[in-house]
N, CA and C of each residue as an Amber inpcrd file, in Angstrom:
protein
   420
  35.1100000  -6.5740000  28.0330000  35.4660000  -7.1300000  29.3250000
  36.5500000  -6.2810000  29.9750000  37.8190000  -5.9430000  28.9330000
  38.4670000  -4.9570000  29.5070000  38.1410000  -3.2290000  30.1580000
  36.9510000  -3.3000000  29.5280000  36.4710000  -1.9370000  30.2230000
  35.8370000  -2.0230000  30.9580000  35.0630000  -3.1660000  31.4320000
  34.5930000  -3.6540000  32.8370000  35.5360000  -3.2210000  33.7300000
  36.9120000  -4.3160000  33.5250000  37.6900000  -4.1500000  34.6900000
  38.1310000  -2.9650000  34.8670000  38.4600000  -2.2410000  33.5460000
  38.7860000  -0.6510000  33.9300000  38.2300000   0.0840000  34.7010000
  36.9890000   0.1850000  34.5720000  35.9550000   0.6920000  35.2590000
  35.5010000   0.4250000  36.3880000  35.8860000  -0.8500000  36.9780000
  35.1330000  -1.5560000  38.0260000  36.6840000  -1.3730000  38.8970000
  38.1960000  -0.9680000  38.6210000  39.1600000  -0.9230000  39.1360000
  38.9790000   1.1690000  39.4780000  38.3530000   1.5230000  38.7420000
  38.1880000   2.7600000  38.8320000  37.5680000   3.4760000  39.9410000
  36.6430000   2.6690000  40.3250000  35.0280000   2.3300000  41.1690000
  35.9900000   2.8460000  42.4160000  36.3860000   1.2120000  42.5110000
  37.5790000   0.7060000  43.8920000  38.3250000   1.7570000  44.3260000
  39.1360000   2.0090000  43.5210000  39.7990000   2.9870000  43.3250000
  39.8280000   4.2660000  44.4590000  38.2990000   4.6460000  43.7430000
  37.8800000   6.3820000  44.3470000  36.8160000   6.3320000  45.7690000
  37.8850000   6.2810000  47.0030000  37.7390000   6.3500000  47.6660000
  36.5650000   7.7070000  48.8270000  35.2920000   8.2650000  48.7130000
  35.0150000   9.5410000  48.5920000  35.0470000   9.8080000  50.1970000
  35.2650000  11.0710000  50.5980000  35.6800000  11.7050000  51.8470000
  33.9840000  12.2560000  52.2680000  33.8720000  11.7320000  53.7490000
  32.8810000  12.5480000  53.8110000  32.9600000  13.3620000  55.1590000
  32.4910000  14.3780000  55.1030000  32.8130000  15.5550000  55.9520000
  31.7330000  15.4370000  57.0460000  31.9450000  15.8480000  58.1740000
  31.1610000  15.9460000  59.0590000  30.4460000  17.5160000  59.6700000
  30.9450000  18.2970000  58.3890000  31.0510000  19.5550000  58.8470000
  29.2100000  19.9520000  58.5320000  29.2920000  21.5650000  58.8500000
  27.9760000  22.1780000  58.7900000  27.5060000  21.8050000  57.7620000
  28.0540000  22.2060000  56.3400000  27.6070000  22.0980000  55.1370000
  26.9180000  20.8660000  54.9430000  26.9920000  19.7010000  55.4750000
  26.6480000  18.2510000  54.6330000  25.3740000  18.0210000  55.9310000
  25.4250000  19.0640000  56.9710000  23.8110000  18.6020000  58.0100000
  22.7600000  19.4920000  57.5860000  23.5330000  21.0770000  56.9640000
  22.5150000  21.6420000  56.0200000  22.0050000  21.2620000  54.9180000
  22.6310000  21.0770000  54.4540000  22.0810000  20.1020000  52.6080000
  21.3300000  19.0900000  53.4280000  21.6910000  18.0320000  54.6330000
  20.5970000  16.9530000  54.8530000  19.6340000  17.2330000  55.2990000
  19.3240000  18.7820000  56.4110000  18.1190000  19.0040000  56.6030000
  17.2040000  20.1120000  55.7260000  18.1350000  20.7210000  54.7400000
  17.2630000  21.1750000  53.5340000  16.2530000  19.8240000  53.2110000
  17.0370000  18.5720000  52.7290000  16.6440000  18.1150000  51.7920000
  15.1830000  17.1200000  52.4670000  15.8380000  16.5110000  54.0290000
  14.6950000  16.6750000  54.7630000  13.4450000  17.3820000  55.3750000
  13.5620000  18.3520000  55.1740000  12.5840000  19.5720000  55.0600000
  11.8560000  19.6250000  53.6910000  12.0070000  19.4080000  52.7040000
  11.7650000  19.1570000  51.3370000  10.8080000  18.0170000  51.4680000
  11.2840000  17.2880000  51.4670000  10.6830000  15.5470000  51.9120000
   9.5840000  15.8050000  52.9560000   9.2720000  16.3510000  53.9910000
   8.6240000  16.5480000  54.7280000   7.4840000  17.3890000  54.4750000
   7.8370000  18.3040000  53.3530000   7.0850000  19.5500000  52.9340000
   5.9790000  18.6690000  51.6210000   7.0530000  17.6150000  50.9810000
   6.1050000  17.1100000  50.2850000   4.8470000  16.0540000  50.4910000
   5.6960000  15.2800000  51.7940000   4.8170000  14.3810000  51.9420000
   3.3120000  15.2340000  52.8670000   3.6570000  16.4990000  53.6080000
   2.3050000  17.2330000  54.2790000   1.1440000  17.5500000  52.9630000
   2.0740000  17.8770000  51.9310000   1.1010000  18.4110000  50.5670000
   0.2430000  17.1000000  50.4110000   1.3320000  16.1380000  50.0320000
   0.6670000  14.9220000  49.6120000  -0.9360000  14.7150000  50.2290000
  -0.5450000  14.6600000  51.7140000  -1.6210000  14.5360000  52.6220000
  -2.8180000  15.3170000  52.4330000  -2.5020000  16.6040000  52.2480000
  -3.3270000  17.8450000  52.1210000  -4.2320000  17.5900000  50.4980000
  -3.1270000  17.2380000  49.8110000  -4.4360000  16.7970000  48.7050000
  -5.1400000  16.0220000  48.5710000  -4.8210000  14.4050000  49.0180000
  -6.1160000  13.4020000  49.4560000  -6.9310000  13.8430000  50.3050000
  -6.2890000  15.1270000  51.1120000  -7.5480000  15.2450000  52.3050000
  -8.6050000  15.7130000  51.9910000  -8.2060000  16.6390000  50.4770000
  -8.9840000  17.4020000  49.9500000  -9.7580000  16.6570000  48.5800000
  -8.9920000  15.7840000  47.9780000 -10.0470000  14.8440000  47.0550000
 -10.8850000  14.0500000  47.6080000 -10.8030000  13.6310000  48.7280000
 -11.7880000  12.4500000  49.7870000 -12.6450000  13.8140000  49.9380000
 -12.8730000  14.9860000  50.3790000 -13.8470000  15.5480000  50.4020000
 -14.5480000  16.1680000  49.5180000 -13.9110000  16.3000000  48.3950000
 -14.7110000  16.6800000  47.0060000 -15.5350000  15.0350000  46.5050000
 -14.9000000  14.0050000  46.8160000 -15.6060000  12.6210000  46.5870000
 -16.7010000  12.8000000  47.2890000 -16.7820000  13.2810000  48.4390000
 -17.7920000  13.0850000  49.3630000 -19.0020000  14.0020000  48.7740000
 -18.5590000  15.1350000  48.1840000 -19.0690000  16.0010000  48.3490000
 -20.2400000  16.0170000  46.7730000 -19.1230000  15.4820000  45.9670000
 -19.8410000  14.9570000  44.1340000 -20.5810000  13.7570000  45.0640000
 -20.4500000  12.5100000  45.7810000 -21.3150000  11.6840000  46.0440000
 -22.9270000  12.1250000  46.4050000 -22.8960000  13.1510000  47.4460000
 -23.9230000  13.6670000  47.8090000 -24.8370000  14.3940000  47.1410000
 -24.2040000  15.3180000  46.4570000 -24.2800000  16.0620000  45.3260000
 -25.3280000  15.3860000  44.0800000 -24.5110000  14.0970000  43.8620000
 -25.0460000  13.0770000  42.6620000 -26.4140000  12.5680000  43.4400000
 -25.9270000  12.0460000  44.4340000 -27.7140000  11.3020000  45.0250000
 -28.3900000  11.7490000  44.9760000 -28.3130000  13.5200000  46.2120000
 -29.8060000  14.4040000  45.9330000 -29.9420000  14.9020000  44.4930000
 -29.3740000  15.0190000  43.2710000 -29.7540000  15.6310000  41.8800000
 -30.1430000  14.4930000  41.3230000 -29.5240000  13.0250000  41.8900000
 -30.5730000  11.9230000  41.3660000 -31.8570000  11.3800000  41.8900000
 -31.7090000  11.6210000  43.0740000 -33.1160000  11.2020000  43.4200000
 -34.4660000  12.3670000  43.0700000 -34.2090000  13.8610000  43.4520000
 -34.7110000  14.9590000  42.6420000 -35.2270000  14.4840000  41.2410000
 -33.9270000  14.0630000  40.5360000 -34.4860000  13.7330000  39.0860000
 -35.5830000  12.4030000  39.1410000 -35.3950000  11.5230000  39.1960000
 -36.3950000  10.3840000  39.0820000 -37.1020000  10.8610000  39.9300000
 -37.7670000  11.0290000  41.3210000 -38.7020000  11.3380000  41.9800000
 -39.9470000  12.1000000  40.4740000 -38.8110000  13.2900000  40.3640000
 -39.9420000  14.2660000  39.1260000 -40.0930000  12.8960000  38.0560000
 -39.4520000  12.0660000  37.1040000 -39.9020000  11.5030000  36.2520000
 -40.6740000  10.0880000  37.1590000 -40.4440000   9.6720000  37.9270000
 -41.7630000   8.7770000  38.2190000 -42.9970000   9.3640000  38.2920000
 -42.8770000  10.3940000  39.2250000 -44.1380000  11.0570000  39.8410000
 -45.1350000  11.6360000  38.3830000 -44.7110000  11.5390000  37.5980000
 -45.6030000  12.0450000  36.6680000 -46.4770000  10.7970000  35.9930000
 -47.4630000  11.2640000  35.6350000 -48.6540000  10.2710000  34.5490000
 -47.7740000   9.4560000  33.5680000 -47.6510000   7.9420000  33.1070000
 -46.4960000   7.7640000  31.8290000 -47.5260000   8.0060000  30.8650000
 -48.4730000   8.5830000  30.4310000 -48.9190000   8.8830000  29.4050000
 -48.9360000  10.3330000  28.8440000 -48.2480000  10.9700000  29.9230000
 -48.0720000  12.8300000  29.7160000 -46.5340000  12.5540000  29.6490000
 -46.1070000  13.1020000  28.5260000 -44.5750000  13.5480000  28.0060000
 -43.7910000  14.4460000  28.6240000 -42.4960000  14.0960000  29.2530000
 -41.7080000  14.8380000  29.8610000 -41.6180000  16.5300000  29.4880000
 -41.6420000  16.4920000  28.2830000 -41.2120000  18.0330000  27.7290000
 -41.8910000  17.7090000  25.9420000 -42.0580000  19.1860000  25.6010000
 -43.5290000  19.0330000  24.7210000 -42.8140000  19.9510000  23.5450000
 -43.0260000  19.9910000  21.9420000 -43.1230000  21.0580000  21.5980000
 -44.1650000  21.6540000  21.1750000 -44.0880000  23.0110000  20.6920000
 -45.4120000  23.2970000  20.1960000 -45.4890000  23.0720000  18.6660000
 -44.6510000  22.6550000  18.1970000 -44.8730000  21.9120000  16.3360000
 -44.6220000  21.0930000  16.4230000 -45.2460000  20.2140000  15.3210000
 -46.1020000  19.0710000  14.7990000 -45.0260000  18.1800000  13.6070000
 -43.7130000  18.3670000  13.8310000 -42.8330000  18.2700000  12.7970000
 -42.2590000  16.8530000  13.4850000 -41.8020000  15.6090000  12.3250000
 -41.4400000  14.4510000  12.3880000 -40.5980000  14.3650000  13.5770000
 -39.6810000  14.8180000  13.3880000 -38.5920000  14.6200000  14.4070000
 -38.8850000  15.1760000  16.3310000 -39.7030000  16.2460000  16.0530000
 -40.0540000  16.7200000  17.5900000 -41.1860000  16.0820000  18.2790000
 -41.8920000  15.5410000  16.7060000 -43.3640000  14.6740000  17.4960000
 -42.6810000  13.2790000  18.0530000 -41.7310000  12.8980000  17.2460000
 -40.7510000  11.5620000  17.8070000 -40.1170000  11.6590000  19.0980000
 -39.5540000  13.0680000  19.4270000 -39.1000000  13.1590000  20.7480000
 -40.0050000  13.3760000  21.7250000 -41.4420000  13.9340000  21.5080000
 -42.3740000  14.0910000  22.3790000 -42.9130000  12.6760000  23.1030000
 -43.2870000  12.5320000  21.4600000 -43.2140000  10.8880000  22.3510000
 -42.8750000   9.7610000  23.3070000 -41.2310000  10.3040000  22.7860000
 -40.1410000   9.0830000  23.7550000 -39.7190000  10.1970000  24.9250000
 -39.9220000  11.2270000  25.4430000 -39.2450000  12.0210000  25.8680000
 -39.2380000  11.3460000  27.3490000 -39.7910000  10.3650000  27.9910000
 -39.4110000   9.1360000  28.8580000 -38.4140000   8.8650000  28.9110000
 -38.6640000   7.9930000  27.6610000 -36.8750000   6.5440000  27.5020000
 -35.9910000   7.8950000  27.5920000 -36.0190000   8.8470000  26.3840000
 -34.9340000   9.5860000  26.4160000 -34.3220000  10.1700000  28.0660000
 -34.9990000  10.0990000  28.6100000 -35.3860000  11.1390000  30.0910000
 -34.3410000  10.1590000  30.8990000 -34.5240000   8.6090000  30.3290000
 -34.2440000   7.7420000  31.3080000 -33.0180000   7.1470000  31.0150000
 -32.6270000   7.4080000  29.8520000 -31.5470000   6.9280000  29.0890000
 -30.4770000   8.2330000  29.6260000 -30.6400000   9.4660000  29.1200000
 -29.4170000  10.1730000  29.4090000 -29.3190000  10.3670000  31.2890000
 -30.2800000  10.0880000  32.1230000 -30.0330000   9.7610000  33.7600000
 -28.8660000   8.0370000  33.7290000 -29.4540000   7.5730000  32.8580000
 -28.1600000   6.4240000  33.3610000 -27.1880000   6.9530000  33.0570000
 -27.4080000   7.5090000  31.9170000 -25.6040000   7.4580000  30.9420000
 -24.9850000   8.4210000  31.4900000 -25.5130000   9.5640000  32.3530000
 -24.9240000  10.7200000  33.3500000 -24.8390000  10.1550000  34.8710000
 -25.4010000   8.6950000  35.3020000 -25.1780000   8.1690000  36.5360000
 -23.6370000   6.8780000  36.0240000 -23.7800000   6.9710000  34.5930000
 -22.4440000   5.7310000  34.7900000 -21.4400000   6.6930000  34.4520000
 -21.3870000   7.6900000  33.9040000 -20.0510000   8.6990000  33.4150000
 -19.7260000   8.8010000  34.9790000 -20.6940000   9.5000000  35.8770000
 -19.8560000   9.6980000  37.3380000 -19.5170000   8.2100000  38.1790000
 -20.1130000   7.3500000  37.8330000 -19.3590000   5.8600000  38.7640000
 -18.2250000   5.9640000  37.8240000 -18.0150000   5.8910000  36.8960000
 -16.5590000   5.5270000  35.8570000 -15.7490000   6.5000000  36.5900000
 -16.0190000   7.8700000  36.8070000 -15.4050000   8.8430000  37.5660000
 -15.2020000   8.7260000  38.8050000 -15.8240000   8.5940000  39.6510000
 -15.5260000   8.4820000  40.8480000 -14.6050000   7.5020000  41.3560000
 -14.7930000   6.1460000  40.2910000 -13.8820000   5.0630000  40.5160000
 -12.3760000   5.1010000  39.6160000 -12.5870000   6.1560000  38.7730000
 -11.0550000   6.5680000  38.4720000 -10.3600000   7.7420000  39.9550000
 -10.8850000   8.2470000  40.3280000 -10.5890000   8.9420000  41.4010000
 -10.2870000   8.7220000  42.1150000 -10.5700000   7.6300000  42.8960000
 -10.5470000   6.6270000  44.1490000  -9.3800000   5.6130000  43.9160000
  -8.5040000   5.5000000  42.4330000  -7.9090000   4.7790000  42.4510000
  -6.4600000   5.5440000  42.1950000  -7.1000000   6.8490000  41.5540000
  -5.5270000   8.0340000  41.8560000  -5.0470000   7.8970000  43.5900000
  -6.3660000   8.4050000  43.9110000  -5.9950000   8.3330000  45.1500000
  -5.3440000   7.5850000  45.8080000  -5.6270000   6.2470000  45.6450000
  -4.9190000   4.9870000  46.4570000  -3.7910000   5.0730000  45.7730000
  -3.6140000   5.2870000  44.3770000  -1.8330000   5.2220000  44.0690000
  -1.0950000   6.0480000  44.7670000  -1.9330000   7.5160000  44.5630000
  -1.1370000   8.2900000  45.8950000  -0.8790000   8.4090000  47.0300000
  -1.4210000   7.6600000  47.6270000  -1.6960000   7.0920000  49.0410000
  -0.0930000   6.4080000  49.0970000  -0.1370000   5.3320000  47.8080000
   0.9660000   4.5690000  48.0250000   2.3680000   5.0330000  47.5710000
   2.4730000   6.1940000  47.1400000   3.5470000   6.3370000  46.6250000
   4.4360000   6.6220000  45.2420000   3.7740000   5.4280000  44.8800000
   4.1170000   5.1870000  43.3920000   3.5480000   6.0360000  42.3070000
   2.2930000   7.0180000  42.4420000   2.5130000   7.7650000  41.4640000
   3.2510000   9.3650000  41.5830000   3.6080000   9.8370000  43.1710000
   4.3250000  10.5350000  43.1040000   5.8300000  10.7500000  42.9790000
   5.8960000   9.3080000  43.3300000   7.7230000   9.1720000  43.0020000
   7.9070000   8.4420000  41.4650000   7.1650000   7.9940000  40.3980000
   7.0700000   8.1080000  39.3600000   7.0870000   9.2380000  38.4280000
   6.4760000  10.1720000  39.0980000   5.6630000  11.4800000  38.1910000
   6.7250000  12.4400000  38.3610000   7.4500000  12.8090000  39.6360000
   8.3790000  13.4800000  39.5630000  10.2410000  12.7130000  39.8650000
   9.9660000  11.7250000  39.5100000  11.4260000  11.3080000  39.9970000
  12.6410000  11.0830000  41.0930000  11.2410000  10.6420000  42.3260000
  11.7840000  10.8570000  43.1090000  12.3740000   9.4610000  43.6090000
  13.2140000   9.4010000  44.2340000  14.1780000   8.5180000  44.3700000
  13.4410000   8.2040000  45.9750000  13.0410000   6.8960000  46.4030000
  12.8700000   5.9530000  47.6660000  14.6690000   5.9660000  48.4960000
């Protein structure tokens, strides 16, 4: 308790001088210039992840619709991809080479929604603030 008051009489105490001179409008418009420089970046990089979003969105549709178009459009009794031996394991994939066909198109259409919707939500943190004044320490 006594070093409270020590400390808190210390506080009181130290009265700080502040100058009105050149030095303290340079340091404020350095530091505003800084601030200004970061928040244009800031801008400049959502401007630029909203268009790479745009750009993987489009990207993903026409290579998905491309893809299923080719696996509907075919006979389901002719196999996606064939080998030429007769061995357990390749006659098994000849077989399924469908499901398989259809299975790794989802599981490569949900890896990019999981992605895109982690992306979209950097973004909005950065939008708001909080992960750049977290990440580098910047003081509000």
């Amino acid at each position: 308790m006594n070093k409270d008051k020590a400390l808190e009489e210390l506080f009181l105490a130290r009265q700080p001088h502040f100058a009105d001179g050149n030095d303290f409008m340079a340091a404020l418009t350095k530091r505003l210039d800084a601030v200004e420089y970061i928040k244009q970046h800031q801008e400049a990089t959502i401007r630029r992840y909203k268009m790479a979003m745009v750009a993987a969105f489009l990207v993903g549709i026409f290579s998905g619709a491309i893809t299923m178009v080719y696996v509907l459009s075919m006979p389901a009794d002719v196999p996606l991809f064939t080998f030429r031996m007769q061995a357990g394991l390749f006659l098994w994939l000849t077989e399924n080479s469908r499901l398989i066909a259809a299975m790794t198109i989802a599981l490569l259409m949900s890896i990019g929604l999981m992605s895109i919707i982690s992306n979209v939500q950097d973004i909005m943190s950065m939008r708001t603030g909080k992960s750049l004044s977290s990440r580098y320490g910047i003081d509000s």
